[in-house]
C-alpha positions as CSV (number, residue, x, y, z in Angstrom):
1,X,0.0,0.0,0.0
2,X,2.7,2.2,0.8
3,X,4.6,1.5,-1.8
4,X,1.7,2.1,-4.8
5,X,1.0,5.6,-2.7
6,X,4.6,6.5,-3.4
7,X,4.6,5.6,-6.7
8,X,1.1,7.3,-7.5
9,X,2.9,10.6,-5.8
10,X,6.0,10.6,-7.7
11,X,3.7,9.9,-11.1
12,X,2.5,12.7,-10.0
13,X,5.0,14.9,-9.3
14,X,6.7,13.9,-12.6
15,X,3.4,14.6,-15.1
16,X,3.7,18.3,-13.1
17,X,7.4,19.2,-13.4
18,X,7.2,17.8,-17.3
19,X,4.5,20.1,-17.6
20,X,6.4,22.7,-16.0
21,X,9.5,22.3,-17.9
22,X,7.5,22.7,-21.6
23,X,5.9,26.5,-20.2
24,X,9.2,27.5,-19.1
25,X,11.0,26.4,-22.2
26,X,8.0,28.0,-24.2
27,X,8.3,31.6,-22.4
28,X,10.7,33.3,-24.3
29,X,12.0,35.6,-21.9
30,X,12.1,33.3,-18.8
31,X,14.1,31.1,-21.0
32,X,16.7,33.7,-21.9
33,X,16.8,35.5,-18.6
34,X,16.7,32.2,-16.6
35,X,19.1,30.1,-18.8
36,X,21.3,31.9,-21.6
37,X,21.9,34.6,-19.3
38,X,23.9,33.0,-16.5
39,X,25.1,31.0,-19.0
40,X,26.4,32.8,-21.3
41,X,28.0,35.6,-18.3
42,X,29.8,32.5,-16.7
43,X,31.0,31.1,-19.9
44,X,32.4,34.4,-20.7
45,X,34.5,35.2,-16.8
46,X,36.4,32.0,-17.6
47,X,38.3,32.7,-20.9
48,X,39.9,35.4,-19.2
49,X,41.7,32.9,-16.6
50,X,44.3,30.7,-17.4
51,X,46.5,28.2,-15.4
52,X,48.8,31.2,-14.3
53,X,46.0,32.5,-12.2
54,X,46.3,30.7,-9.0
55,X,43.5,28.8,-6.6
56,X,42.1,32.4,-5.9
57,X,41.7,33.6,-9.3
58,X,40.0,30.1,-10.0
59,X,37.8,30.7,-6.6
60,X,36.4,33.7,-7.9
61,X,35.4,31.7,-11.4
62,X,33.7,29.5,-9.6
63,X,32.2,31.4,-7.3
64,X,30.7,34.1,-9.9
65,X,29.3,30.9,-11.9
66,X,27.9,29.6,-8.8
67,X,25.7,32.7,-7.7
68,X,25.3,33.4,-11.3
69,X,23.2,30.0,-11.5
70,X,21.9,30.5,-8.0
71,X,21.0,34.2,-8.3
72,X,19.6,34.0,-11.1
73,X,18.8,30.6,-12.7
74,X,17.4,29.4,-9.3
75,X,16.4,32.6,-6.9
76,X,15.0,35.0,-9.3
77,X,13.6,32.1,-11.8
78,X,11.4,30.4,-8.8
79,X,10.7,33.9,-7.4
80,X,9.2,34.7,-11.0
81,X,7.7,31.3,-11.9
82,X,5.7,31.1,-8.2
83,X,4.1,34.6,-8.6
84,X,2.5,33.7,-12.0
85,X,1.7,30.4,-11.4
86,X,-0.1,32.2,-8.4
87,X,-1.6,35.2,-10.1
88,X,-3.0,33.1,-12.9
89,X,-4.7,30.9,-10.6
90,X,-3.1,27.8,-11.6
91,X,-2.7,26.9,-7.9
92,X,-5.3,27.4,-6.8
93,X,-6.9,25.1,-9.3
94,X,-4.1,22.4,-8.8
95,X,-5.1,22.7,-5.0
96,X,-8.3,21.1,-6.0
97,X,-6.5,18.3,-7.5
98,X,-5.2,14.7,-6.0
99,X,-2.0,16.7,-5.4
100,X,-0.8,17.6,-2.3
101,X,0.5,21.0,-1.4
102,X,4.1,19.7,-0.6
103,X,3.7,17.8,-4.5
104,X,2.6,21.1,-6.2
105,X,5.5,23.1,-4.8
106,X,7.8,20.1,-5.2
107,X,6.8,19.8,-9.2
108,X,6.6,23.8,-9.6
109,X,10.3,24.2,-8.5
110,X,12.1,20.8,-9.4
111,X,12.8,21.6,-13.3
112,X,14.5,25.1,-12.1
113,X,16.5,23.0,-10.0
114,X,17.2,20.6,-12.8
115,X,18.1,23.5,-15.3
116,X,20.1,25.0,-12.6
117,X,22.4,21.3,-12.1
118,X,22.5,21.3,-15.8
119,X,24.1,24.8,-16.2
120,X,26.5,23.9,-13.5
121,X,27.6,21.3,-15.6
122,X,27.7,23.2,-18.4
123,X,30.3,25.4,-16.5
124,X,32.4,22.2,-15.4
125,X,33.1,21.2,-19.1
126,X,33.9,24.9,-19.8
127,X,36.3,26.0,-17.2
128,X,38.1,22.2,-18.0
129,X,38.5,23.1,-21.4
130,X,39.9,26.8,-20.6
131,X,42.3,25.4,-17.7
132,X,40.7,25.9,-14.5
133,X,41.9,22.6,-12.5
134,X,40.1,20.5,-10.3
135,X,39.3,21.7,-6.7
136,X,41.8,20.7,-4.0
137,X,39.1,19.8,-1.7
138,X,36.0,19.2,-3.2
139,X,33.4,18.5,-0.7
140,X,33.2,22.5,0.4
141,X,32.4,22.8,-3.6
142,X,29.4,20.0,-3.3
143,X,28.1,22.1,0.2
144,X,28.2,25.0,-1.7
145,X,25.8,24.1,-4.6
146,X,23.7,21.8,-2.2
147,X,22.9,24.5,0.5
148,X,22.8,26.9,-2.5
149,X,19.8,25.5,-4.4
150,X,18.0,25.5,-1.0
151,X,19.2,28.8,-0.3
152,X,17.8,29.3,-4.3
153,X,14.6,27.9,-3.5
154,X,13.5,29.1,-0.2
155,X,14.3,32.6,-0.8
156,X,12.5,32.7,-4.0
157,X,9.3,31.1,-2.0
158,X,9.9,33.9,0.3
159,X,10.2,36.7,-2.3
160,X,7.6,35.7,-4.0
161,X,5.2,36.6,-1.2
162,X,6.2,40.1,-1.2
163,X,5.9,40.2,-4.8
164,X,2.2,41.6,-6.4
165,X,2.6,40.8,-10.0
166,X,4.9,38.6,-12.2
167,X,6.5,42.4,-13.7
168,X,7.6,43.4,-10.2
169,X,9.6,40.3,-9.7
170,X,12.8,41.3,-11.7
171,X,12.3,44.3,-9.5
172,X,12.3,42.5,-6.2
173,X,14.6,39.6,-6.4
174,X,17.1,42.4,-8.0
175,X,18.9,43.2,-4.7
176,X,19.2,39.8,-3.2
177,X,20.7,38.8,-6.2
178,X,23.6,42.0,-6.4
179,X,23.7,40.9,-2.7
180,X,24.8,37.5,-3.7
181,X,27.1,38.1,-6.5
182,X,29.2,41.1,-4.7
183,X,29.7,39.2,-1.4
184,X,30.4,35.6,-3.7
185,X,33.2,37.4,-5.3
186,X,34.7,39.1,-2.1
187,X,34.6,36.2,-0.1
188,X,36.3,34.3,-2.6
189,X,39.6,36.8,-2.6
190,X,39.3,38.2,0.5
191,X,41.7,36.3,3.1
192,X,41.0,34.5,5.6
193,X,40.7,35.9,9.0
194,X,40.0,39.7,7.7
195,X,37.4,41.7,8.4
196,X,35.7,41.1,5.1
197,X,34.7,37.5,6.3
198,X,31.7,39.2,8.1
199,X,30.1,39.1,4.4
200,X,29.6,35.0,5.3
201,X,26.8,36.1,6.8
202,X,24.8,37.5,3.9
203,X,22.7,35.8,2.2
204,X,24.0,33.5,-0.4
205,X,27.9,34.8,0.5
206,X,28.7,31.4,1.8
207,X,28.6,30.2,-1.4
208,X,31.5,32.7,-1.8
209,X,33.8,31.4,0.9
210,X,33.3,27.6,0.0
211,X,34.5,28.2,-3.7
212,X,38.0,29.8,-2.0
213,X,37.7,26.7,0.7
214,X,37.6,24.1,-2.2
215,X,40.0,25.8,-4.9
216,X,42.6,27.1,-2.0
217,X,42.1,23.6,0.0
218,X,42.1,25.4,3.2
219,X,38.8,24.1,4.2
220,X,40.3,23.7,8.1
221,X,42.3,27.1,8.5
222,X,41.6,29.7,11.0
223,X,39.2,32.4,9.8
224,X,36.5,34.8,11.7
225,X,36.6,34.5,15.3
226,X,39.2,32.1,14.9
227,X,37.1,29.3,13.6
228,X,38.0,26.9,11.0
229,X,37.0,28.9,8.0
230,X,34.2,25.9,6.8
231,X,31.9,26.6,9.8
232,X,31.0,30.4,9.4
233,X,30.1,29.6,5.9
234,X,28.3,25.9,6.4
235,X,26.6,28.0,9.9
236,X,25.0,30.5,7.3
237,X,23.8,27.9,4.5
238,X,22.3,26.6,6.9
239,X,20.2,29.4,8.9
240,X,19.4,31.5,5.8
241,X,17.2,28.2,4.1
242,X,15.7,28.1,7.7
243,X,14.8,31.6,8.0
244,X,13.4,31.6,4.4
245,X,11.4,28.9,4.6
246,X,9.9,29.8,7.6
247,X,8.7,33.4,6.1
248,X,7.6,31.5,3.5
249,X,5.3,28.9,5.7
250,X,4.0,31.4,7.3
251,X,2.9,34.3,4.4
252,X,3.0,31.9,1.7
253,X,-0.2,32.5,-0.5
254,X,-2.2,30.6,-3.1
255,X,-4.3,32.7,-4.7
256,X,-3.7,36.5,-6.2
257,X,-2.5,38.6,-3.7
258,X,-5.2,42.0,-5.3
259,X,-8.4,40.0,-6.3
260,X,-10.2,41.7,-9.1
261,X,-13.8,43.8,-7.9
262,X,-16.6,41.7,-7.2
263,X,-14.7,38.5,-7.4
């Protein structure tokens, strides 16, 4: 019985997120915004590196690519996708389905996770072919994109909230996403044990200080308040999903946010 209700759900889930994939695909400017965008700005920051750049010039490659995916192939694409999906009314109607809440949200946000892993890997085979080497420690790299889609994907749950119309969400995920890229970038040169480590606790700069952890290898070294430097950063991609996802729980909404008159 169990087993044939988990089935049903993942049928389920999978009928949705095929569904889902074909209207993002078919919105032209999701699709560029969403995919060629971060695609095409990563591919381009690493021709300029080559093998005489060092771990840190390859930590910021990899960091930029990272919140370039997670800013804005993840965060801003969810935040965008939820809204309308919201404002059309589309779940409200799939609420009166056999789905279950957790299903629809599940189905609505997997494929921008999938498009996001798939990016990622399109960076991998580019920064092999123009010399960036593999990382000296690689499991801060695999924290970083794990925590980061959730980071991705609760944040856009929770901006989407605050966000009245489909047209004001390039508006409002904007500064979360500069937010992102500056402190990615500054935590991945920045040494450790400055001042500048602070930025671990913005949101999404972890994903910053892992890049320099896995490229550097000094996942274990000293850093702020004389920690080793992985647990600021794994401290923060942790609390920042939390926080998120709790906002969203508690405001998220189903229906339009303005209803039209005498509706």
């Amino acid at each position: 019985m169990t087993s044939d209700a988990t089935s049903t759900s993942t049928s389920r889930v999978r009928a949705l997120a095929g569904a889902e994939v074909r209207l993002l695909l078919r919105n032209r400017t999701v699709a560029v915004s969403s995919l060629l965008v971060p695609v095409g700005l990563g591919v381009l920051c690493a021709f300029p590196v080559r093998t005489e750049g060092g771990p840190v010039a390859f930590a910021v490659v990899i960091a930029l690519q990272l919140a370039l995916v997670l800013g804005i192939g993840v965060y801003a694409t969810v935040t965008q996708t939820l809204v309308v999906r919201r404002q059309t009314r589309v779940l409200e109607r799939m609420r009166t389905t056999c789905l279950a809440d957790a299903e629809l949200l599940i189905a609505t946000v997997l494929p921008i996770v999938l498009l996001g892993l798939a990016q990622l890997a399109v960076f991998a085979v580019v920064d092999v072919l123009t010399g960036v080497p593999a990382p000296a420690d690689p499991v801060p790299l695999v924290l970083a994109v794990v925590g980061g889609l959730a980071w991705g994907i609760t944040a856009g749950l929770a901006t989407g909230v605050a966000t009245p119309t489909p047209e004001r969400a390039r508006i409002t995920t904007l500064p979360m996403v500069f937010v992102l890229l500056g402190a990615a970038i500054v935590l991945a040169i920045a040494p450790l044990g400055g001042w500048w480590q602070a930025l671990v606790v913005v949101p999404g700069g972890a994903v910053g200080q892992l890049a320099r952890l896995a490229m550097t290898g000094t996942t274990w070294e000293a850093a702020l308040g004389g920690l080793p430097a992985v647990v600021p950063a794994l401290i923060a991609l942790v609390a920042w999903p939390v926080v998120f996802g709790v906002l969203a729980v508690r405001r998220f909404r189903w229906g339009p946010r303005h209803r039209p008159r005498g509706a």
